[in-house]
SERONU-833919 format. One record per residue (C-alpha): residue in three letters; y negated, x negated, z negated. Coordinates in Angstrom, 1 decimal, always signed. Example, Ala and Ser with C-alpha at 12.3 -4.5 7.8 and 13.67 -1.06 7.14 Angstrom:
<nuvos>
{nuvo ALA; {+4.5; -12.3; -7.8}}
{nuvo SER; {+1.1; -13.7; -7.1}}
</nuvos>
This chain:
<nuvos>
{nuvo UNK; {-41.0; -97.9; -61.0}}
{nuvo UNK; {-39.9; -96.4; -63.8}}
{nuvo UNK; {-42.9; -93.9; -63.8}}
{nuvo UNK; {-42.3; -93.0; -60.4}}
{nuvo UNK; {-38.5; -91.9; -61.2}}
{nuvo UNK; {-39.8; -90.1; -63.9}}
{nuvo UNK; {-41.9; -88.0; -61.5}}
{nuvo UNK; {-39.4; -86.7; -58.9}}
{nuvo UNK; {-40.0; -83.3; -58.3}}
{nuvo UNK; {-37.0; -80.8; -58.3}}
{nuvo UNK; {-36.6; -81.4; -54.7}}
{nuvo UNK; {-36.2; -85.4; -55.0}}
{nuvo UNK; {-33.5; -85.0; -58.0}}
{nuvo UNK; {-31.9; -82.5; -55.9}}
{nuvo UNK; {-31.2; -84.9; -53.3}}
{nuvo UNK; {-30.5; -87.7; -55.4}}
{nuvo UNK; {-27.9; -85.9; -56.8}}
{nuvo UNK; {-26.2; -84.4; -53.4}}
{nuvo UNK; {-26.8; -87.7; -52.5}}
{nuvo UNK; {-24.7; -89.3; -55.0}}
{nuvo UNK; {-21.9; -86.5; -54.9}}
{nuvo UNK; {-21.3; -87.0; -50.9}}
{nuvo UNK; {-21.3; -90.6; -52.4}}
{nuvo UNK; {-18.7; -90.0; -54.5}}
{nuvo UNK; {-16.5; -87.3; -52.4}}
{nuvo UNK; {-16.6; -89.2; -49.3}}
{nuvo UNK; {-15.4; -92.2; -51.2}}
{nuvo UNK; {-12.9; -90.1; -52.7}}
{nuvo UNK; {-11.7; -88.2; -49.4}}
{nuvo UNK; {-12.2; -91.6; -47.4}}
{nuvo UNK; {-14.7; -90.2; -45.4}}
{nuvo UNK; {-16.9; -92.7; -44.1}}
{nuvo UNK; {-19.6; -90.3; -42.3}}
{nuvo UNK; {-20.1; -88.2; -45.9}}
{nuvo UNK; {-20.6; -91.7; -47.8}}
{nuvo UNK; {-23.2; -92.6; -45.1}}
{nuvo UNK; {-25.1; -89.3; -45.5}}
{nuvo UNK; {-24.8; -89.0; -49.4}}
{nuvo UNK; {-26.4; -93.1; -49.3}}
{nuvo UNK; {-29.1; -91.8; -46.5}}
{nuvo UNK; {-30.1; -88.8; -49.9}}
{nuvo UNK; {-30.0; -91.3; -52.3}}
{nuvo UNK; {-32.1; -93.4; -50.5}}
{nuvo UNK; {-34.6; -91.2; -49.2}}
{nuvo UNK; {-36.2; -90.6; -53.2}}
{nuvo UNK; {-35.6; -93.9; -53.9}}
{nuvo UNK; {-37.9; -95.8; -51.9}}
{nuvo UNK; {-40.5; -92.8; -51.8}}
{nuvo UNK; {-41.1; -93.6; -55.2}}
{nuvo UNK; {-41.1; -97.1; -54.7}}
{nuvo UNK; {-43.9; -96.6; -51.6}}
{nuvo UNK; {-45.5; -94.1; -54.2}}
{nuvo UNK; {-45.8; -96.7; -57.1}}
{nuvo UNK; {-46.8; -99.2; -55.2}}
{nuvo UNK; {-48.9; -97.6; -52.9}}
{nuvo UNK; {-52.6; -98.0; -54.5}}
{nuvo UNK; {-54.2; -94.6; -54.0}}
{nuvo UNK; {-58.0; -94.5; -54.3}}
{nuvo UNK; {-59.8; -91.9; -55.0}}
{nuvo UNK; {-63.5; -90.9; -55.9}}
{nuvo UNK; {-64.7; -88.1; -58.2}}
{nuvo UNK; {-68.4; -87.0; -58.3}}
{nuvo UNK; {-69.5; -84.7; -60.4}}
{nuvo UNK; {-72.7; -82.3; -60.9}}
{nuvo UNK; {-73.6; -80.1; -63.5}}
{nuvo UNK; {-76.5; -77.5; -62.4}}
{nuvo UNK; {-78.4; -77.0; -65.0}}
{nuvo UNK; {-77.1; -79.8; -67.0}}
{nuvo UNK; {-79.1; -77.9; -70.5}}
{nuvo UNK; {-78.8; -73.9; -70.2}}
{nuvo UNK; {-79.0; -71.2; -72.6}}
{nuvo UNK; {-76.1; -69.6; -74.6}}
{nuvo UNK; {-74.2; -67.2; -72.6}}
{nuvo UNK; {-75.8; -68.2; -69.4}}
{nuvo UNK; {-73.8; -69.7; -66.6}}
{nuvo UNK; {-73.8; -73.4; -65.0}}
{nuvo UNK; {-71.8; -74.2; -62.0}}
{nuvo UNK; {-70.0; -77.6; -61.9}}
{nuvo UNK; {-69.8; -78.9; -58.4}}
{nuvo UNK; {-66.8; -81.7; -57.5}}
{nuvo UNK; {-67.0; -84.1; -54.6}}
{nuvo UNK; {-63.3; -85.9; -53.9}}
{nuvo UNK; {-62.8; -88.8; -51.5}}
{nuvo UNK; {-60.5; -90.6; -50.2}}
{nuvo UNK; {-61.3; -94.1; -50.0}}
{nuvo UNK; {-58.1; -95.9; -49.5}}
{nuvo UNK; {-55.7; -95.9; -46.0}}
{nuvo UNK; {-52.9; -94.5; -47.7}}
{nuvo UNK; {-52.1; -90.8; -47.2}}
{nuvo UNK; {-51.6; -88.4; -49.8}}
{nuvo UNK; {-49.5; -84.7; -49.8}}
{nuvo UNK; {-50.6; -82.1; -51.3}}
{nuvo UNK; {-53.1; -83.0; -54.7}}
{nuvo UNK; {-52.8; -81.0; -57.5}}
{nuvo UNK; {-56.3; -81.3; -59.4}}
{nuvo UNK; {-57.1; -79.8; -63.5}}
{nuvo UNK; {-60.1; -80.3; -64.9}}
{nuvo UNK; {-60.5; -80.8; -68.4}}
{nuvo UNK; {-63.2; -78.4; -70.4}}
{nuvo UNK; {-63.4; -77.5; -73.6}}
{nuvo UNK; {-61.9; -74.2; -75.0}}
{nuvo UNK; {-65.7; -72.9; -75.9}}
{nuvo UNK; {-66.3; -73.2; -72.0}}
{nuvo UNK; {-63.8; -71.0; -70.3}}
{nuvo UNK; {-59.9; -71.8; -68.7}}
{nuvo UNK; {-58.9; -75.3; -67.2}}
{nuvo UNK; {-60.0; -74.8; -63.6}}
{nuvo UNK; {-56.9; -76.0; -61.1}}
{nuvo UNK; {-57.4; -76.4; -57.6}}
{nuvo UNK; {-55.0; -77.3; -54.7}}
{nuvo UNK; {-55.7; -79.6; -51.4}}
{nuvo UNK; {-53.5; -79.8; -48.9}}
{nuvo UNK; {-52.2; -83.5; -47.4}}
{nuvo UNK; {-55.4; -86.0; -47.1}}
{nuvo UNK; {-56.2; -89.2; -44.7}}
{nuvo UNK; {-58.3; -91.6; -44.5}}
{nuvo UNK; {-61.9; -90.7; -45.2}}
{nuvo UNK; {-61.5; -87.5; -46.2}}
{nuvo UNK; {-64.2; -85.6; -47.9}}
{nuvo UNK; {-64.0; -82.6; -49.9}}
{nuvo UNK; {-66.2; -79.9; -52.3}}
{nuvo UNK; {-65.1; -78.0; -54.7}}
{nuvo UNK; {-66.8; -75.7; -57.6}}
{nuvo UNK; {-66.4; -73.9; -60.6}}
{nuvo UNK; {-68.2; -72.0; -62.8}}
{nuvo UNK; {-68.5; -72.7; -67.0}}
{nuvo UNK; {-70.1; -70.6; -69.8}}
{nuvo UNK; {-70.2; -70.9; -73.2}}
{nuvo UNK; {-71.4; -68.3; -76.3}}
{nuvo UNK; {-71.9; -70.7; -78.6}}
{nuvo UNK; {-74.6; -73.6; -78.6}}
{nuvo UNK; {-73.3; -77.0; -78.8}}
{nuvo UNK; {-72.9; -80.3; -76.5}}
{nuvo UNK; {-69.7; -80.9; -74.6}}
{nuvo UNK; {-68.3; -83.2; -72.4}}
{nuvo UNK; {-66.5; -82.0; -68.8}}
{nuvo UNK; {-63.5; -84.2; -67.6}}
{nuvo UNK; {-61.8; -86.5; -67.1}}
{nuvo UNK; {-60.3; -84.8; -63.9}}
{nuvo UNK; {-56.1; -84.7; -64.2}}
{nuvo UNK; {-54.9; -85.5; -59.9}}
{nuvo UNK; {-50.9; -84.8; -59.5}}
{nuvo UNK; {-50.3; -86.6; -56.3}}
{nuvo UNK; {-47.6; -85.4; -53.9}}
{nuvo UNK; {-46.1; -87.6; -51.4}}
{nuvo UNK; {-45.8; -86.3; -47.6}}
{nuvo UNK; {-42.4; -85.1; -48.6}}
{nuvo UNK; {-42.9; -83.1; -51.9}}
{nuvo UNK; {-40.1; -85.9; -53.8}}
{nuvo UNK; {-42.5; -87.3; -55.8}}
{nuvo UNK; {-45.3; -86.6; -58.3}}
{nuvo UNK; {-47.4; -89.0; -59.8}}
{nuvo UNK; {-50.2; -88.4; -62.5}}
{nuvo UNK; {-53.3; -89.6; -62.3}}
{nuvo UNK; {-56.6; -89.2; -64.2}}
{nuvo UNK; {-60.3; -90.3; -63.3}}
{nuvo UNK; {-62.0; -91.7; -66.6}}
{nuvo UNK; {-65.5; -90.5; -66.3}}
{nuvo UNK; {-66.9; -87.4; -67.9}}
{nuvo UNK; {-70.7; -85.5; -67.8}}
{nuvo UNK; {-72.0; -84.2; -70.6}}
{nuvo UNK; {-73.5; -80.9; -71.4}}
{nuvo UNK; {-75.7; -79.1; -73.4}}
{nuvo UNK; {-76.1; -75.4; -74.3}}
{nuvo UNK; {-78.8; -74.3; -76.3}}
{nuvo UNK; {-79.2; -71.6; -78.7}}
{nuvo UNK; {-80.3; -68.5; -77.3}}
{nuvo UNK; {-84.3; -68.1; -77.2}}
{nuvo UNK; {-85.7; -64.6; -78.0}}
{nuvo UNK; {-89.2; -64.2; -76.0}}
{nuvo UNK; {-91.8; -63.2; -78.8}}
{nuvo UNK; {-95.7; -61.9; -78.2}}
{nuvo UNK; {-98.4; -63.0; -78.6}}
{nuvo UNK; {-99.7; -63.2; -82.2}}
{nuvo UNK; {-102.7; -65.0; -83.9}}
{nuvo UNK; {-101.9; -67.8; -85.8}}
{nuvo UNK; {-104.5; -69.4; -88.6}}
{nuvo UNK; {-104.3; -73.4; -88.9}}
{nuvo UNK; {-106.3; -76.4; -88.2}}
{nuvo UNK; {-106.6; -78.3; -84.8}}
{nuvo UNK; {-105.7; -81.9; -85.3}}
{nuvo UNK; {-107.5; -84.8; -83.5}}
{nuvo UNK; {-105.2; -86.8; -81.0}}
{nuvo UNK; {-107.5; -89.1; -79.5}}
{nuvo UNK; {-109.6; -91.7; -81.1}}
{nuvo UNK; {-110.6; -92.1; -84.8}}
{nuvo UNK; {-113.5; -90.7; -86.0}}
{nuvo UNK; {-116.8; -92.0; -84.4}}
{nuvo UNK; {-118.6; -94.4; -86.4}}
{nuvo UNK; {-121.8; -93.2; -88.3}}
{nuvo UNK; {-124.6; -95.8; -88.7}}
{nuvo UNK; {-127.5; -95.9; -91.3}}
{nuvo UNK; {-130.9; -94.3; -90.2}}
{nuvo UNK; {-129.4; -94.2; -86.5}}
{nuvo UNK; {-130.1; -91.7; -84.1}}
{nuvo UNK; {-127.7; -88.8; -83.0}}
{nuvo UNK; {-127.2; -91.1; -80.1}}
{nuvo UNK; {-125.2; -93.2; -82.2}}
{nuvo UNK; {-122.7; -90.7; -83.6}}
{nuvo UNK; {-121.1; -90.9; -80.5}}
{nuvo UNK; {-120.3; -95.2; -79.8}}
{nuvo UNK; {-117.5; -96.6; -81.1}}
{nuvo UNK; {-116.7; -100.9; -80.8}}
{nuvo UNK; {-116.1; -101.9; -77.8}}
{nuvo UNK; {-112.4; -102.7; -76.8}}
{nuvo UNK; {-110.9; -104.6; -74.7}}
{nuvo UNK; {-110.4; -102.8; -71.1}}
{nuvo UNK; {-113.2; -100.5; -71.7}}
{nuvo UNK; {-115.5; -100.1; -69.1}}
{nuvo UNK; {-118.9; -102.0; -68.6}}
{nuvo UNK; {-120.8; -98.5; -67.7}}
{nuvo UNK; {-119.8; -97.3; -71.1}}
{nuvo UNK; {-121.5; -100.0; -73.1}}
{nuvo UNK; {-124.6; -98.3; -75.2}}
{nuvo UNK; {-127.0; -101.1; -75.2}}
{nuvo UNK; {-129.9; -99.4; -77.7}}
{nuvo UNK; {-126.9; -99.6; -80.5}}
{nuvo UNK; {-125.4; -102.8; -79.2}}
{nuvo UNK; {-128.5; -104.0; -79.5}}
{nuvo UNK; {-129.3; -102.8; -82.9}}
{nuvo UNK; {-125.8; -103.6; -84.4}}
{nuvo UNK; {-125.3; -106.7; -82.6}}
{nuvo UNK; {-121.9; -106.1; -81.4}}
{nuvo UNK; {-121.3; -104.6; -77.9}}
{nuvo UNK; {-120.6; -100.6; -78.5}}
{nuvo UNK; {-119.4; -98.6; -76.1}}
{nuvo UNK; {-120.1; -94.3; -75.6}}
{nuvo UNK; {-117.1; -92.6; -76.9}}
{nuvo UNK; {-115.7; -90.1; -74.7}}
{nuvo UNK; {-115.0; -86.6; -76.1}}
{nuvo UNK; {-112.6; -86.5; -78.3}}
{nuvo UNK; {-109.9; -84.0; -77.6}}
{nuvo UNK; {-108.3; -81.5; -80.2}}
{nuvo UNK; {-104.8; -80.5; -80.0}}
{nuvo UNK; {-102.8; -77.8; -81.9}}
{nuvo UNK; {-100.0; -78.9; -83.9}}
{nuvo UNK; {-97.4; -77.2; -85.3}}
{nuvo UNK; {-94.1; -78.2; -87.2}}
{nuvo UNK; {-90.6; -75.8; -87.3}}
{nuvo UNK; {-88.8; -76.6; -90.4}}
{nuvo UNK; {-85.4; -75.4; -90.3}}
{nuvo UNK; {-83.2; -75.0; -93.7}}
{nuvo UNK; {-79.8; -76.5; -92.8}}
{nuvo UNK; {-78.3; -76.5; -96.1}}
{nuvo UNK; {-74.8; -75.1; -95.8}}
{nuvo UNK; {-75.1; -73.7; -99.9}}
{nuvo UNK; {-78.5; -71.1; -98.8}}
{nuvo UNK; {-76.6; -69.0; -95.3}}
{nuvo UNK; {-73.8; -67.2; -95.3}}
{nuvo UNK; {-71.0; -66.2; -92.5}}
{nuvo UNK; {-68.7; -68.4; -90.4}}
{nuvo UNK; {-69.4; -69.3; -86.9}}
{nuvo UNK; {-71.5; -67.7; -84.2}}
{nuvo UNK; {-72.2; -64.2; -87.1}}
{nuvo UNK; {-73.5; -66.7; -89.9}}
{nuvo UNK; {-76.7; -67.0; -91.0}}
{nuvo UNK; {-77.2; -70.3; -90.2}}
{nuvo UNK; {-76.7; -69.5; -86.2}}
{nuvo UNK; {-79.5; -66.8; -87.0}}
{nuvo UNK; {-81.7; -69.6; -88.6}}
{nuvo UNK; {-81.0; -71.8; -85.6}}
{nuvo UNK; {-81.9; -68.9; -83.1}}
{nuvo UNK; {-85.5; -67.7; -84.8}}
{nuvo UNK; {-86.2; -72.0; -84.6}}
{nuvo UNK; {-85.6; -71.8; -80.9}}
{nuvo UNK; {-87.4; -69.4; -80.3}}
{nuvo UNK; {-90.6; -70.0; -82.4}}
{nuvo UNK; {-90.2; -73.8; -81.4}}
{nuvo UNK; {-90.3; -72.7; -77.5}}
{nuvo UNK; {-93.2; -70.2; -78.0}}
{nuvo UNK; {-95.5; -72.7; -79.7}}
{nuvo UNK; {-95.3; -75.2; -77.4}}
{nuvo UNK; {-95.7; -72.2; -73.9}}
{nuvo UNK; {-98.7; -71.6; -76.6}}
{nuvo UNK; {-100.2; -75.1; -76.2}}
{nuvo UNK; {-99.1; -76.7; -79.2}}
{nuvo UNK; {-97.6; -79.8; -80.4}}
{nuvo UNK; {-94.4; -79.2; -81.7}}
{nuvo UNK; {-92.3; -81.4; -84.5}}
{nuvo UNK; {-88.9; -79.9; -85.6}}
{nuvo UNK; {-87.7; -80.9; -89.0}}
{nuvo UNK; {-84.5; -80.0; -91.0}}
{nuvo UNK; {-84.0; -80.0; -94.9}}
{nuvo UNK; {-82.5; -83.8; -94.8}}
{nuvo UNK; {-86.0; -84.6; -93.8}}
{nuvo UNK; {-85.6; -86.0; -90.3}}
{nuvo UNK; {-86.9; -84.9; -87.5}}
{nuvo UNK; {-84.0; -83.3; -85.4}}
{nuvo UNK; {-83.5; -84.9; -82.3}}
{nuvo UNK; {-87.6; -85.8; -81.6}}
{nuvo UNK; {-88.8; -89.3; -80.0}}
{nuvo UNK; {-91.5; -91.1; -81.4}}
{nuvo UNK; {-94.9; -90.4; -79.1}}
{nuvo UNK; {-98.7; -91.5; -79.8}}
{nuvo UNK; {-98.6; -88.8; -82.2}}
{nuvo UNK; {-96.7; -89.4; -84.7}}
{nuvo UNK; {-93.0; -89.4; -85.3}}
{nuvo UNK; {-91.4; -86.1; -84.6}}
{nuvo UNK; {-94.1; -84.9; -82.9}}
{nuvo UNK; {-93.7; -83.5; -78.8}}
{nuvo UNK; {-97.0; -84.0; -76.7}}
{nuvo UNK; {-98.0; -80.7; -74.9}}
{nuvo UNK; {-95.5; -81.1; -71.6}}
{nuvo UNK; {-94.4; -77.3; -70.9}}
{nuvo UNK; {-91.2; -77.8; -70.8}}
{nuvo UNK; {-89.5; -80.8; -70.8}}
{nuvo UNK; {-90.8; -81.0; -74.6}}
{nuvo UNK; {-89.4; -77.4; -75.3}}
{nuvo UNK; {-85.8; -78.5; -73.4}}
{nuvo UNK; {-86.3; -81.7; -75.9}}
{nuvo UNK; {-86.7; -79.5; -79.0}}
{nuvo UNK; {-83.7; -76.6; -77.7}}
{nuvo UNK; {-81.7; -79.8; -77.5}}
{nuvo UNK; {-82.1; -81.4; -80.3}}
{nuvo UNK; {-81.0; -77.3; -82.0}}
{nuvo UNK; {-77.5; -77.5; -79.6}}
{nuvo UNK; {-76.1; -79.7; -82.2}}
{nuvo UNK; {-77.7; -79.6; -85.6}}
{nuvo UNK; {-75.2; -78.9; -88.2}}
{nuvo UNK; {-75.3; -77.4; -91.8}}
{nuvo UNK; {-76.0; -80.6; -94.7}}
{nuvo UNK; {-74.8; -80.6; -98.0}}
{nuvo UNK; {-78.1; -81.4; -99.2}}
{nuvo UNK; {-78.9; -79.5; -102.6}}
{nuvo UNK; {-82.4; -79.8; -102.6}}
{nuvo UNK; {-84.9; -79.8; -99.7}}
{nuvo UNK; {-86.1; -83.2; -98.6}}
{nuvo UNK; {-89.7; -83.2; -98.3}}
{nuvo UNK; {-90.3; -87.1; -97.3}}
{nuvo UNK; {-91.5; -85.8; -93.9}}
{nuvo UNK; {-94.7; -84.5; -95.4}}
{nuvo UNK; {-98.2; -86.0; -94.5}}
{nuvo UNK; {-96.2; -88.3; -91.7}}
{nuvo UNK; {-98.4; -87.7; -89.1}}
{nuvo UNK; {-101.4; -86.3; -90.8}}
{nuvo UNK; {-102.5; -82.6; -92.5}}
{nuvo UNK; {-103.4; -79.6; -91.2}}
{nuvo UNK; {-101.7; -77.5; -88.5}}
{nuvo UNK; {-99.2; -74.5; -88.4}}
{nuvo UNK; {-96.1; -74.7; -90.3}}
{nuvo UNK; {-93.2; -72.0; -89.9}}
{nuvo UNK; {-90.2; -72.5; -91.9}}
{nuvo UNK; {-86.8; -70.6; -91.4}}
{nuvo UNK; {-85.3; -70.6; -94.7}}
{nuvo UNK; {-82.0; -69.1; -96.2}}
{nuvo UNK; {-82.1; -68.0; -99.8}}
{nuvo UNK; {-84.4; -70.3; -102.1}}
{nuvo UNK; {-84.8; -70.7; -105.7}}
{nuvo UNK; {-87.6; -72.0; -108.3}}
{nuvo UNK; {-86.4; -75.5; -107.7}}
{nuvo UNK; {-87.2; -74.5; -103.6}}
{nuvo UNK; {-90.4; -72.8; -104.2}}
{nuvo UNK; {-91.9; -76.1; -106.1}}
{nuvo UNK; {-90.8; -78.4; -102.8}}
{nuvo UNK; {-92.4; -75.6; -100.4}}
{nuvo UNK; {-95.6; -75.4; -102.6}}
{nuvo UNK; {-96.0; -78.9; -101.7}}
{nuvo UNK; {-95.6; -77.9; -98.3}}
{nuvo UNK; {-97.7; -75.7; -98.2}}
{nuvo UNK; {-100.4; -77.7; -99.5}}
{nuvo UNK; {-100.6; -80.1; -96.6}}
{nuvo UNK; {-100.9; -77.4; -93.5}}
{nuvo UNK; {-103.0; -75.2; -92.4}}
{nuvo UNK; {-101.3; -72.2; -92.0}}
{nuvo UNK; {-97.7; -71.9; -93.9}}
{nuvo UNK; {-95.5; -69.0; -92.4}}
{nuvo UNK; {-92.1; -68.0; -93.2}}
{nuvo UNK; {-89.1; -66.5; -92.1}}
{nuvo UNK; {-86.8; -65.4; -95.2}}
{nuvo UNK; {-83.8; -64.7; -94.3}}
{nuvo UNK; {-81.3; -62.1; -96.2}}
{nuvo UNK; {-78.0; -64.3; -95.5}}
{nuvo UNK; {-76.0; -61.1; -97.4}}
{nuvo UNK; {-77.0; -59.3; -94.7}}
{nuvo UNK; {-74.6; -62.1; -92.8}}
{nuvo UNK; {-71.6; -62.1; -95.6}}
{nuvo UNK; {-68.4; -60.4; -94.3}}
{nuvo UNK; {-67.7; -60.6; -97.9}}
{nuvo UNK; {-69.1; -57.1; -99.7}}
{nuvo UNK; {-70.9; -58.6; -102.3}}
{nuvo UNK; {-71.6; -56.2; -105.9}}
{nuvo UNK; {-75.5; -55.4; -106.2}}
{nuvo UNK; {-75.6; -57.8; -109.4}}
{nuvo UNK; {-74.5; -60.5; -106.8}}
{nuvo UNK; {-76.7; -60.0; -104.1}}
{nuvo UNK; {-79.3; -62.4; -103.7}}
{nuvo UNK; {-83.0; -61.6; -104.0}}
{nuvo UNK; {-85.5; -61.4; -101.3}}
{nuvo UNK; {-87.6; -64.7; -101.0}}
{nuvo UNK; {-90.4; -63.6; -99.7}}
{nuvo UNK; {-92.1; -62.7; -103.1}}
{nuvo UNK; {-91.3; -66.0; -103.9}}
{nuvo UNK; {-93.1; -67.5; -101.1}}
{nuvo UNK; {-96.1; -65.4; -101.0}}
{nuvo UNK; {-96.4; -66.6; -104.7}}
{nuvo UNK; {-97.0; -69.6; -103.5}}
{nuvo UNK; {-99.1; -69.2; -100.4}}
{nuvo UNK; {-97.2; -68.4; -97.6}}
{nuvo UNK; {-97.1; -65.7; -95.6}}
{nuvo UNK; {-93.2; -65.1; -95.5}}
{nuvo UNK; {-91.7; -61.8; -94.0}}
{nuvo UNK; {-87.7; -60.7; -94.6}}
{nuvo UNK; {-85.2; -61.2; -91.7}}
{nuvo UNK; {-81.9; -59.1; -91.7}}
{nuvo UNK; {-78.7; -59.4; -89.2}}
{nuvo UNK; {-80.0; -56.3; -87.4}}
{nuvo UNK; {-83.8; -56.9; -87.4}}
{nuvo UNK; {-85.6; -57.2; -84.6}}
{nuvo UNK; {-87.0; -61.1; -84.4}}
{nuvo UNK; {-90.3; -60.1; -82.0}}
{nuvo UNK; {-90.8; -57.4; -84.2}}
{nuvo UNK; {-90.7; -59.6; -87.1}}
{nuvo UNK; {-93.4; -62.5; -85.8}}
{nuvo UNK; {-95.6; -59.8; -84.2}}
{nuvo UNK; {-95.7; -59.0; -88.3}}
{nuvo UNK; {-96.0; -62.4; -89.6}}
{nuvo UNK; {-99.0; -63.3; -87.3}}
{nuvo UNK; {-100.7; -60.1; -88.4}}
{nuvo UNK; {-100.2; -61.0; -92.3}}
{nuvo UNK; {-101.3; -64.5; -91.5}}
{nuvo UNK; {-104.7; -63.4; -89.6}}
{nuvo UNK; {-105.2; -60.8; -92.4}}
{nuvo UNK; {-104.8; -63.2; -94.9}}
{nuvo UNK; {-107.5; -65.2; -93.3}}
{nuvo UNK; {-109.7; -62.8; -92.5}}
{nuvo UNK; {-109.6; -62.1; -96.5}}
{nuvo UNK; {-109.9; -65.7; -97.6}}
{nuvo UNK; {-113.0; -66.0; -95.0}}
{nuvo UNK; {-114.8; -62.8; -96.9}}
</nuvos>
């Protein structure tokens, strides 16, 4: 009750208080008809909200994000469903949804008096420049009765979440040098004075087919053996992403780090359109965001893109670390080999010794250095300036090109691959 009172519009206080001064005048002036009237205004707000707070209004809120994941600065468009499930009708409903500042202005809507059964859409559109995940709602209802006395507030509990991703930058086409790594079964087992036959049996398992059993070897080993399918070969490749908050410079959406989380994107989403399998690691040494598979930890089987919208999502909310030095526990977690492309801020000596290490254990070690005093909205003294770490790298075997705050990423793989090929080419002479 009390909330109810507390809601009278303008219009309900208003007549409460003629109400109460006919009251009083026609008590005053002994007349009768004026006290009848004034009790008739008092009344009226009165028991509306009474009906109102105990009237049980039931509502239903549906809500749907399309796409529920989209890129930064792109548009999604939120669509509302809003029922009326119980018998009571309401006035007019006065609906605000809750977003978050990075998403736009509170969308409000207005809907005239409902019944029983009603039905209604509504839409709205969100966007956001910066990559993150949010949640939409709860929805705020201001329920009217028929007569516009009273207001009460509402609010529906649920909430969707959403994601927005870092921007991807499309990059060509550009050879990369590393080693395929087996994903089916182990190696096939090589037997004493056999024939070439038997290079390709394996034990037999459990579920394996009768046509597959190789009876010349089972018969010579004594054990059932089985012909081993081909084994297939897939590409993998592992993004390592320098989050450490002491190497980039900048504040918000212009800092380094944004940059750093950008050039992951879109390197992450171009090796897995380019067939590989993709692992994204970050300088605390877990893998961002991945799901264990028959891979390995961290790694993304080859699924187009529901593994690159797994990998863009796991970037919408990776944050900066305090971390001092780079973690490299990760290494050798699922195996050697393949292509490695780390986006790094500025390193050190201390750096370089962790990333030799790195480099040790892939195929094919690239790397983007970025010049995070190109990001500074400090101006920084030359004697302060931080050198390049690309000599740095290529010291220690990687192939490592500069990136600056007005540098052209496409431009900058297209240069990379062509360093790393050359490099090959050279080794294979």
């Amino acid at each position: 009750m009390r909330e109810a009172l507390s809601g009278l519009t303008v219009r309900g206080r208003a007549f409460l208080a003629a109400g109460i001064t006919a009251v009083v005048c026609g008590i005053l002036l002994d007349q009768s008809t004026l006290s009848r009237i004034g009790m008739l205004l008092v009344a009226l707000p009165l028991v509306t909200a009474v009906v109102a707070a105990l009237g049980r209004y039931r509502l239903a809120l549906v809500r749907h994000i399309e796409p529920h994941l989209t890129e930064a600065g792109q548009p999604a468009k939120v669509e509302l469903t809003i029922a009326n499930e119980g018998r009571i009708p309401t006035g007019t409903l006065l609906l605000e949804e809750t977003v978050p500042y990075a998403l736009g202005g509170r969308p409000r809507f207005v809907v005239d008096r409902i019944g029983f059964g009603w039905r209604h859409k509504l839409g709205y559109q969100i966007r956001s420049e910066i990559r993150g995940r949010f949640d939409i709602g709860p929805m705020r209802v201001t329920v009217a009765d028929p007569f516009g006395l009273v207001e009460l507030n509402r609010a529906f509990q649920s909430t969707v979440p959403f994601t927005v991703t870092p921007r991807v930058v499309p990059l060509p086409p550009t050879p990369l040098t590393g080693n395929a790594t087996s994903s089916g079964d182990s190696r096939p087992r090589a037997f004493l004075g056999g024939s070439a036959e038997d290079i390709t049996v394996r034990e037999y398992r459990r579920g394996d087919e009768l046509r597959r059993v190789h009876w010349p070897s089972s018969a010579r080993l004594g054990e059932l053996m089985v012909r081993r399918e081909e084994q297939p070969w897939q590409a993998r490749a592992t993004v390592f992403l320098d989050n450490r908050r002491s190497v980039h410079r900048g504040q918000g959406a212009g800092s380094s780090f944004e940059q750093a989380v950008v050039v992951a994107a879109s390197v992450s989403v171009h090796l897995v359109e380019a067939g590989y399998s993709v692992r994204l690691v970050t300088s605390a040494g877990t893998a961002a965001g991945s799901a264990p598979s028959q891979l390995g930890a961290g790694w993304h089987d080859r699924e187009g893109q529901a593994d690159a919208a797994a990998l863009l999502e796991a970037l919408a909310v990776v944050e900066t670390v305090h971390h001092h030095r780079i973690d490299a526990s990760w290494i050798g977690e699922a195996g050697q080999g393949g292509v490695t492309v780390a986006v790094l801020g500025s390193i050190d000596e201390d750096d370089a010794v962790v990333l030799r290490r790195i480099r040790h254990h892939t195929g094919a070690a690239l790397a983007f250095a970025l010049a995070v005093d190109g990001w500074s909205a400090v101006h920084l003294a030359p004697e302060q300036r931080r050198p390049s770490g690309v000599p740095l790298l290529v010291q220690h075997g990687w192939k490592a090109v500069d990136l600056g705050s007005g540098d052209s990423l496409a431009t900058r793989w297209r240069e990379l691959g062509t360093r790393g090929a050359a490099a090959g080419a050279g080794a294979a002479q």
